[in-house]
LOTIFI-946318 format. One line per 10 residues: number of its first residue (from 1); their letters; for each residue x, y, z of N, C-alpha, C, O, CB. Coordinates in steps of 0.2 Angstrom, whole numbers, plus 5000, padded with zeros to 4 digits. Glycine has a CB too. Layout:
// residues N
NUM) a) X/Y/Z/X/Y/Z/X/Y/Z/X/Y/Z/X/Y/Z  ...
END
This chain:
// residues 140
1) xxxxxxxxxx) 5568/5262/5401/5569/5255/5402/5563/5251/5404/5561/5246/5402/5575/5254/5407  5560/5255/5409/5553/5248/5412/5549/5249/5407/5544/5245/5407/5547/5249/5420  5550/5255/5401/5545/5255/5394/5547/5245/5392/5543/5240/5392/5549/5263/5386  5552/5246/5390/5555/5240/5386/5552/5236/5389/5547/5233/5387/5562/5238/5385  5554/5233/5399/5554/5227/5399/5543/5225/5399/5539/5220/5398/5559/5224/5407  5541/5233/5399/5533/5231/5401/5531/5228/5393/5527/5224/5392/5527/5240/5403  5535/5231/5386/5532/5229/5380/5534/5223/5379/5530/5219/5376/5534/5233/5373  5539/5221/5383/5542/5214/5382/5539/5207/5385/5541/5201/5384/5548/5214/5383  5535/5210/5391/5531/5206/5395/5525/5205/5391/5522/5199/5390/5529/5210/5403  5522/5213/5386/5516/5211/5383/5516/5205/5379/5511/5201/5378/5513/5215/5380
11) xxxxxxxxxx) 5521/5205/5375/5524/5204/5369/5523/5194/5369/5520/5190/5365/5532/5209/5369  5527/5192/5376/5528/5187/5380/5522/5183/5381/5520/5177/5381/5532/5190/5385  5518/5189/5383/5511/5186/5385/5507/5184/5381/5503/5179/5382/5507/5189/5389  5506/5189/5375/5502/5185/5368/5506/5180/5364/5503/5175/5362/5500/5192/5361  5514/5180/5364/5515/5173/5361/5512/5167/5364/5509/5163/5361/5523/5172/5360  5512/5167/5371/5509/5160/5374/5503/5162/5373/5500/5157/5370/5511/5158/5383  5498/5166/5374/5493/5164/5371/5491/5161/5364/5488/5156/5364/5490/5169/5370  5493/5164/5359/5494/5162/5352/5496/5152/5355/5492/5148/5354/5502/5168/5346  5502/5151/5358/5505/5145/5357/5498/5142/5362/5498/5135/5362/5514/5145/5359  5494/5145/5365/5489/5139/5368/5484/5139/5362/5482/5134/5358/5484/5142/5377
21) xxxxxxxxxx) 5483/5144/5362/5476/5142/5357/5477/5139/5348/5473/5138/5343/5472/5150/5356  5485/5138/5348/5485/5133/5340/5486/5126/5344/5487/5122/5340/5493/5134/5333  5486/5123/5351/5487/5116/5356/5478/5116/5356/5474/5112/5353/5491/5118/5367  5477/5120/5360/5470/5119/5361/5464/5117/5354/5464/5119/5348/5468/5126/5365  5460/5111/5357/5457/5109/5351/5448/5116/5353/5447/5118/5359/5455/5097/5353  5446/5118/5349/5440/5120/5348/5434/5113/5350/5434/5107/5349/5439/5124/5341  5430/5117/5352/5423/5111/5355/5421/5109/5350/5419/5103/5350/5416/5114/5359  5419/5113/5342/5416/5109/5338/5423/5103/5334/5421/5098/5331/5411/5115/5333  5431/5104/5335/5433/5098/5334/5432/5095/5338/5431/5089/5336/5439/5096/5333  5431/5095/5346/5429/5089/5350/5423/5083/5348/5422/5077/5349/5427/5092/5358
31) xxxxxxxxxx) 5421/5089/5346/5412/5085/5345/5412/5080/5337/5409/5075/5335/5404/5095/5343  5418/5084/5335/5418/5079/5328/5422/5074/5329/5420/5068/5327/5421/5082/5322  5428/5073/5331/5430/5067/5333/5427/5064/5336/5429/5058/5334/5433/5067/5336  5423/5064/5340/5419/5060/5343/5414/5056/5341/5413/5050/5343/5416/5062/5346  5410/5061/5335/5406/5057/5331/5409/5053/5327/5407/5048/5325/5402/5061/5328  5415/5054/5325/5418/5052/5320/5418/5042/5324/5415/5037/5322/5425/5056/5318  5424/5045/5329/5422/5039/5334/5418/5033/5334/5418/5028/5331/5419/5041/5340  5412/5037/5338/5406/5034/5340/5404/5030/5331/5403/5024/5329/5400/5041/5346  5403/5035/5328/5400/5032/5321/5403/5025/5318/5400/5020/5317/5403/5038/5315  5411/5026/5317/5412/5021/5316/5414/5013/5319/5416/5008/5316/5414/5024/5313
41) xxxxxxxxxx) 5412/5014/5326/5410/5010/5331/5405/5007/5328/5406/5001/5326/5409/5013/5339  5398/5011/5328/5394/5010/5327/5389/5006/5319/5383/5005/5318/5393/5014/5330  5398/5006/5315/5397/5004/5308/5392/5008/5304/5390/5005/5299/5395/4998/5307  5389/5015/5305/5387/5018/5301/5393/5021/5296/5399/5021/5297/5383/5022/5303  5390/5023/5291/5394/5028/5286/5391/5035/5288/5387/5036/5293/5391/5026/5277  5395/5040/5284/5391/5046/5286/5384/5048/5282/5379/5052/5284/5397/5051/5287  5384/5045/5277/5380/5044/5272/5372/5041/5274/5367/5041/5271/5384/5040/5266  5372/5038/5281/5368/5032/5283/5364/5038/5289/5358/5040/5289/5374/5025/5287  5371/5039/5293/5369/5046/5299/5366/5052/5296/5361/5054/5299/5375/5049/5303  5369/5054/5290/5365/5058/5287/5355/5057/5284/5350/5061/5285/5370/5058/5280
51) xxxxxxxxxx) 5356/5054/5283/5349/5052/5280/5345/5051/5286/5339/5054/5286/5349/5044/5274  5347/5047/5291/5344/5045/5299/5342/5052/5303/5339/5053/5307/5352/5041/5305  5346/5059/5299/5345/5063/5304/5342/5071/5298/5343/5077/5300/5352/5062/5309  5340/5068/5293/5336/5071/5287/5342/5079/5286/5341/5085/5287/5326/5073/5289  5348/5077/5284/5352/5082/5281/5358/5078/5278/5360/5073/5278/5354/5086/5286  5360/5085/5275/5364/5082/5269/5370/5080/5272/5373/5083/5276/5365/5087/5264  5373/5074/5268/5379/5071/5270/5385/5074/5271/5390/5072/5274/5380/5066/5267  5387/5082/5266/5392/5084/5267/5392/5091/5273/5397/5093/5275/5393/5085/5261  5385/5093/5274/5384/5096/5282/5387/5090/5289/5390/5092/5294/5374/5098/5284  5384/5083/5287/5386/5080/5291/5396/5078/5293/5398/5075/5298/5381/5075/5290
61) xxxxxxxxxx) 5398/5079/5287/5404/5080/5285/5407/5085/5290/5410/5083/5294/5404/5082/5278  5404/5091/5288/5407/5097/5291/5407/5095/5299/5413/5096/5301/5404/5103/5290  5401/5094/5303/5401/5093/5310/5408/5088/5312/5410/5090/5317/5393/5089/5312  5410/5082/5310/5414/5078/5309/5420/5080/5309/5424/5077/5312/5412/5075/5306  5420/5085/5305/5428/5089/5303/5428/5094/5307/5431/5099/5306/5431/5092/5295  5425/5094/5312/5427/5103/5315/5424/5108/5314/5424/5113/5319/5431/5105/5312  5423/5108/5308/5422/5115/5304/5416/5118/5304/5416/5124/5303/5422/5115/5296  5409/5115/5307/5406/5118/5307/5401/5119/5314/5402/5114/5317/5405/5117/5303  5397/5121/5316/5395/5121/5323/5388/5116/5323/5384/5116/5319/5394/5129/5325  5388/5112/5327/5382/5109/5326/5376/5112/5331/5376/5115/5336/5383/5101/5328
71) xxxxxxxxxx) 5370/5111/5326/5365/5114/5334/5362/5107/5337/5361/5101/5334/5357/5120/5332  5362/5111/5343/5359/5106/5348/5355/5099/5348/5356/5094/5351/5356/5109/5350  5348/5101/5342/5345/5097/5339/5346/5092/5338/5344/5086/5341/5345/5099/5334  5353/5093/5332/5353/5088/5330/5359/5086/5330/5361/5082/5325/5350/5088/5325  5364/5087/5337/5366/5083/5342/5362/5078/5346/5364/5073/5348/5369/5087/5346  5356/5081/5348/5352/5077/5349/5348/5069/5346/5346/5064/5350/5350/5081/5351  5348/5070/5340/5347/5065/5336/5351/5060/5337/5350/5054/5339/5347/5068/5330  5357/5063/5334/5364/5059/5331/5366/5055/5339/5369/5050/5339/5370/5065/5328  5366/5057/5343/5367/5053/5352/5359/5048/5351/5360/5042/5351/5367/5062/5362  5353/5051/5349/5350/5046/5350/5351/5040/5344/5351/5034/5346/5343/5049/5352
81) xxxxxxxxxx) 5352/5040/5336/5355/5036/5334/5360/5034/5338/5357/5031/5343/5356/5036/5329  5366/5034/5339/5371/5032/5344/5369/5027/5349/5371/5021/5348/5374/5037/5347  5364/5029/5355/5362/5026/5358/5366/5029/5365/5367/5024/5370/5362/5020/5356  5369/5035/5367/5372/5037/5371/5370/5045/5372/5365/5047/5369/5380/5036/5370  5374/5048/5378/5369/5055/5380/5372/5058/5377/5377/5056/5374/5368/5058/5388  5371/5065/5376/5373/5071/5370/5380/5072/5374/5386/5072/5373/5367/5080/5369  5377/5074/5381/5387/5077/5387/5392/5071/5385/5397/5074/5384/5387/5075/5400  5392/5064/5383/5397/5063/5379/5399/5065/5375/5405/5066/5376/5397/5060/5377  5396/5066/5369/5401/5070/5364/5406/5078/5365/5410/5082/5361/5395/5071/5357  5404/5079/5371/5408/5086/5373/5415/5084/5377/5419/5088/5377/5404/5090/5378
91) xxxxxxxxxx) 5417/5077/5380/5422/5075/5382/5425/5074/5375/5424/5072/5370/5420/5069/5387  5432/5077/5380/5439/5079/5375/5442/5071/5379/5443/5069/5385/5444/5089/5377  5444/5069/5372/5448/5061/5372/5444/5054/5376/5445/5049/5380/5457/5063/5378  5437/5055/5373/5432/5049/5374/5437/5043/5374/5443/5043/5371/5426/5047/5367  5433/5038/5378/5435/5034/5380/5429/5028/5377/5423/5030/5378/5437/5034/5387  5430/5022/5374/5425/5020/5373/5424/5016/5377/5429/5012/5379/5425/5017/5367  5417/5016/5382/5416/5015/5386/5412/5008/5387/5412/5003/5383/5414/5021/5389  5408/5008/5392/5406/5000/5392/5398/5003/5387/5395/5001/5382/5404/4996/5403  5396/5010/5391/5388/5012/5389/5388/5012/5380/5383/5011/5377/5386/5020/5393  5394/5014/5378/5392/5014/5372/5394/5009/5367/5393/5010/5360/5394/5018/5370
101) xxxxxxxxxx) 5396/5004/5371/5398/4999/5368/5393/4995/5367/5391/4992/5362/5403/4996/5371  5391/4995/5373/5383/4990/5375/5379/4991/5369/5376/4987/5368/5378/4992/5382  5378/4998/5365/5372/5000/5361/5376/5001/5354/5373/5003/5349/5368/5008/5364  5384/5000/5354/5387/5001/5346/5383/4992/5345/5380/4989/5349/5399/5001/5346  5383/4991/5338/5382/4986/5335/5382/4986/5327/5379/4990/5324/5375/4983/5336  5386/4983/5325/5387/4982/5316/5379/4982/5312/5374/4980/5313/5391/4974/5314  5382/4987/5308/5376/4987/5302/5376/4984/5298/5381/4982/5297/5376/4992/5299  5372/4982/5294/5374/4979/5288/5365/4978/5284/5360/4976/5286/5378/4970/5289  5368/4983/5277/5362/4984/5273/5356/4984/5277/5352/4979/5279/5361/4979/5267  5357/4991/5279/5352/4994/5285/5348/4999/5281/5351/5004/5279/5355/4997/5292
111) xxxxxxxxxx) 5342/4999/5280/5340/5005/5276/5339/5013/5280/5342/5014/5285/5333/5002/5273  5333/5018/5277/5334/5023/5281/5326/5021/5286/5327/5021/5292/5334/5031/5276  5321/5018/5284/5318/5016/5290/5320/5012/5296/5317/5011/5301/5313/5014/5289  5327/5008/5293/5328/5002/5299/5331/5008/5304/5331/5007/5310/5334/4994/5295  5334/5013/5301/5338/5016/5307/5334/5022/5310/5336/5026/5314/5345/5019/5305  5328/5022/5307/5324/5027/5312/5318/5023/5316/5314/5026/5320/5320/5033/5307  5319/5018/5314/5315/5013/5318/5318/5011/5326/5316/5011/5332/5315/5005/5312  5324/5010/5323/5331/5008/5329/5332/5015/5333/5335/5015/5339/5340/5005/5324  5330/5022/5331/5331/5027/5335/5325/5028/5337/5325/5032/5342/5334/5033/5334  5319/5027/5335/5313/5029/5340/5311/5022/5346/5307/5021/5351/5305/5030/5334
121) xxxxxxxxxx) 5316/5017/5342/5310/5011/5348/5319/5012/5353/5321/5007/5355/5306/4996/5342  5325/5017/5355/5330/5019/5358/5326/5026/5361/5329/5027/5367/5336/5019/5354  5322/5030/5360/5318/5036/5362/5313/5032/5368/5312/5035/5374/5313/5040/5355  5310/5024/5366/5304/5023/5369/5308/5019/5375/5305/5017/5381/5298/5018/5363  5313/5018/5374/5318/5014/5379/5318/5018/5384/5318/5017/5390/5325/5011/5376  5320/5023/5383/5323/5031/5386/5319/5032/5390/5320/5033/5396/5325/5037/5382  5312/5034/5386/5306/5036/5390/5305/5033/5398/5304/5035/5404/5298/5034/5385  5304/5025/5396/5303/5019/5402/5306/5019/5406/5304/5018/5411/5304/5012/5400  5313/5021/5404/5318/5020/5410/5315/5027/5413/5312/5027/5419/5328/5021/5409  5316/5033/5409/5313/5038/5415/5308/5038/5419/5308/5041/5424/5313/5043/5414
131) xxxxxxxxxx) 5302/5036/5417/5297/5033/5420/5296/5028/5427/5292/5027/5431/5294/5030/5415  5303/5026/5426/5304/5020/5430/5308/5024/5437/5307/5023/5443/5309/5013/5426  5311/5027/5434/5315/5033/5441/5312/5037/5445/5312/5039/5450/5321/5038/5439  5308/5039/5439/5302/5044/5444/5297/5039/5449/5297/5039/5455/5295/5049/5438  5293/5034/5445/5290/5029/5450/5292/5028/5454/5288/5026/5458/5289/5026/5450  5300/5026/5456/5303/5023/5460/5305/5030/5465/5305/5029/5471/5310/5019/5457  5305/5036/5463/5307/5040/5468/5301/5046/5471/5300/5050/5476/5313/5044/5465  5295/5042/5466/5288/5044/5470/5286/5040/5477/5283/5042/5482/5283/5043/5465  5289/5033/5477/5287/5027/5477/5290/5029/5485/5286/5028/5490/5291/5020/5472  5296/5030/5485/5299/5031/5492/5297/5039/5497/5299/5040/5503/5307/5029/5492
END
């Protein structure tokens, strides 16, 4: 008899597993929703982000749907077009917030240097500020 009820405990314990893990989202959908999000806040296409970040538009597809894992890289790129930090896109059910709102802005017939222009002079912004916190915390 405690055979049965032990198989029936196991048994019990992998259905709820199975039933969390078809609930639970995987990190790389979090990361794609997000971009999806933030992208189209930010009125790119993906065709636009693609080219901005020298890969092909249907890899950049994949990161977007889920399906595929992004590396780090070039999560880092795509947050610096964006204009927000990479630990954003890991928050499950973003909120569009004030910081990314401040740096979303409509596109319109933007070429591929207007957007690599707009993510290096957002790198040179980045730099200043951190320059400006170390001075300030040398300072005191």
């Amino acid at each position: 008899m405690w055979q049965y009820l032990y198989i029936q405990e196991i048994i019990g314990t992998f259905a709820t597993k199975i039933r969390r893990r078809a609930v639970m989202k995987t990190v790389n959908q979090i990361i794609g929703e997000n971009l999806k999000k933030i992208r189209e806040l930010s009125g790119f296409t993906q065709e636009q982000v693609a080219q901005s970040i020298k890969i092909e538009r249907s890899t950049y597809s994949n990161y977007e749907g889920g399906t595929r894992e992004i590396p780090y890289t070039i999560l880092e790129d795509i947050s610096n077009l964006f204009g927000c930090e990479p630990f954003i896109l890991f928050e499950d059910n973003i909120q569009t917030n004030n910081e990314i709102m401040a740096t979303a802005f409509r596109i319109s017939n933007l070429g591929e240097n207007d957007l690599k222009e707009i993510a290096a002079f957002k790198d040179i912004v980045k730099s200043y500020l951190k320059m400006e916190r170390i001075a300030q915390n040398e300072a005191e």
